[in-house]
Each structure stands twice: as C-alpha cells, then as structure tokens.
C-alpha positions as CSV (number, residue, x, y, z in Angstrom):
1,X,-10.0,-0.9,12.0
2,X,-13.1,-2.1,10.1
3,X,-12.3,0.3,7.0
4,X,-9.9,-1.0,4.3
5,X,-7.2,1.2,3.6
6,X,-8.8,1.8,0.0
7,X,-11.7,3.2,1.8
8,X,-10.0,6.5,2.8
9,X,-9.4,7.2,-0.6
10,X,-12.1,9.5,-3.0
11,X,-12.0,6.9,-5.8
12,X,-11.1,4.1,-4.2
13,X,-10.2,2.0,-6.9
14,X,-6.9,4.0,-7.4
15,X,-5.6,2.4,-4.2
16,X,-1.8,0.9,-4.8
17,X,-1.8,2.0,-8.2
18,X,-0.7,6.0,-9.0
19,X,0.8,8.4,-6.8
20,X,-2.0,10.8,-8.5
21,X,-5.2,10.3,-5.3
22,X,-7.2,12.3,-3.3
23,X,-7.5,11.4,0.4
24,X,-11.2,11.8,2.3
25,X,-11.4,15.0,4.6
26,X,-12.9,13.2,7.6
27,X,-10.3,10.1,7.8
28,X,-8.5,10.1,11.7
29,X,-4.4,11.4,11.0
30,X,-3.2,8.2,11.9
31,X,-5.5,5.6,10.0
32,X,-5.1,8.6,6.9
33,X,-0.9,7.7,7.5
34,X,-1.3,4.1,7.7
35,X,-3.4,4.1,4.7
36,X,-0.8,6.8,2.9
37,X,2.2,4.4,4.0
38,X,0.1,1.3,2.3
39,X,-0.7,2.9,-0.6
40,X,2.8,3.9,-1.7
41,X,4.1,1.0,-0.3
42,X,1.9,-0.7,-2.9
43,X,2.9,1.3,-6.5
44,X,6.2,0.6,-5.2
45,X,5.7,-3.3,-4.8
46,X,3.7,-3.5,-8.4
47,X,6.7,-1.7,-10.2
48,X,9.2,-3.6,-8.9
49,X,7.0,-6.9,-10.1
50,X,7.1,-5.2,-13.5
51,X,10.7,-4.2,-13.5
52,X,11.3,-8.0,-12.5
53,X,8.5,-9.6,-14.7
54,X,7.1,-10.9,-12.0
55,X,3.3,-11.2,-10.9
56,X,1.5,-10.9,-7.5
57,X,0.4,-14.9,-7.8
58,X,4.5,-15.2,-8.2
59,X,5.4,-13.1,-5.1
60,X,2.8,-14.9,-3.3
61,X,4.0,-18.3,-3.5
62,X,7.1,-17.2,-2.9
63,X,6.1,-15.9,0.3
64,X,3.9,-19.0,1.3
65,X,0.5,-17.0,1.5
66,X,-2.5,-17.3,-0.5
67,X,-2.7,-15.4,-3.3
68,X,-6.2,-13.9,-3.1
69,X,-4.9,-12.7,0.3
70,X,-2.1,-11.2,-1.0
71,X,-3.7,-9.4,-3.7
72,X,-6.3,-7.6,-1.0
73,X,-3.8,-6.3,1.1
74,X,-1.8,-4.8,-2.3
75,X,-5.3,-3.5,-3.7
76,X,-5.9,-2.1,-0.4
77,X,-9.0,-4.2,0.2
78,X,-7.4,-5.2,3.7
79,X,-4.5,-3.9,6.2
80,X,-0.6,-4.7,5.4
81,X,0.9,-5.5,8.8
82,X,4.8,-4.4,9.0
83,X,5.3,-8.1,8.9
84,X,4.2,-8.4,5.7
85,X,5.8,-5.6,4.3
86,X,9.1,-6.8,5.8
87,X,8.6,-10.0,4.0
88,X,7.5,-8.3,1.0
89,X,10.8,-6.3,1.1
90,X,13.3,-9.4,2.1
91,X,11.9,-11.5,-0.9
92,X,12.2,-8.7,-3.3
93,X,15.7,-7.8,-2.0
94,X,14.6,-4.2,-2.1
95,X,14.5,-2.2,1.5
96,X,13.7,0.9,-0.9
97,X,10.3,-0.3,-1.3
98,X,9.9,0.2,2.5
99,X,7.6,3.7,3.0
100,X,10.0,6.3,4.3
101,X,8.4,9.8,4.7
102,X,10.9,12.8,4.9
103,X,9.0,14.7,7.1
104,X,5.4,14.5,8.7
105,X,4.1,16.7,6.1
106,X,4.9,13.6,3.9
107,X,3.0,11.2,6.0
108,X,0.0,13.8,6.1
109,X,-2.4,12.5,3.1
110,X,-3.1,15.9,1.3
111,X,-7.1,16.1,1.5
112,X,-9.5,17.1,-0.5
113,X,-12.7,18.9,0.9
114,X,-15.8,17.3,1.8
C-alpha cells in the first residue's frame, strides 16, 4: 500500500482524532477497513493516554520504538501492523482498545460522494 491510512479520508487531518470523518468514495473495501480499523483504533489509543496522563513520546519509550515513528502510525501518516496494536494494547493493559466491529456494516467506512 503506498497510500497512508489518512489518505482515504476527505479531510485527512482528522485521522485518529474524532469518530466525526468522511471516508473517500473511490477507496478499495478492504484498504477503506484497514484504514476504518486504524482510525478508531487511534481515538481509542489518545483517550486512554488522556485518561492515564500519559503522552505518545511516553507510550513510545515504553514500547522501545522511536517516537516520531510512533506518532505517524497514530496520525495515520503510515500503516499500524497488528503487531503493533497488540503491543499497543498489552502496554496499555486495555484489550478494549482493540477495533472490534459488530457487524460488516461496522467495518464498511460510510462514504461520502465524489
């Protein structure tokens, strides 16, 4: 995938951080999903930081990665392997950050046209 996740999104910079985003009409299903499951995996990762006081430099050292690389992946400037979101969840000691939809209409980003 040479798009970033943020990419498939009508305003882009809204990636990781509202619930509230439009999806582009033309994104493949599955990359759309991927980029759906990232997204919300995301404002679930920076509201647990707040909850915990935490910051994105703190959960990166704490995870042994370079923060500048962490912080693309959650701004969805790059793609979240299930690795890292595994590792993400264990060091947060919170499996209900994991992205799970209810039904396939969840992991259908709704789209706008155009």
């Amino acid at each position: 995938m040479s798009a970033s996740p943020r990419d498939f999104l009508t305003d882009p910079r809204l990636f990781g951080r509202t619930d509230k985003v439009s999806w582009a009409a033309a994104t493949p299903e599955a990359v759309a999903a991927h980029a759906l499951l990232q997204h919300r995996f995301c404002v679930a990762v920076d509201e647990r930081l707040r909850e915990r006081a935490l910051t994105r430099t703190d959960l990166a050292r704490a995870l042994d990665v370079v923060p500048a690389t962490l912080g693309k992946k959650l701004r969805g400037h790059d793609w979240l392997q299930i690795r890292d979101m595994a590792a993400i969840c264990l060091e947060l000691d919170a499996v209900e950050l994991w992205p799970a939809p209810g039904s396939l209409d969840e992991l259908r980003p709704p789209r706008t046209d155009g």
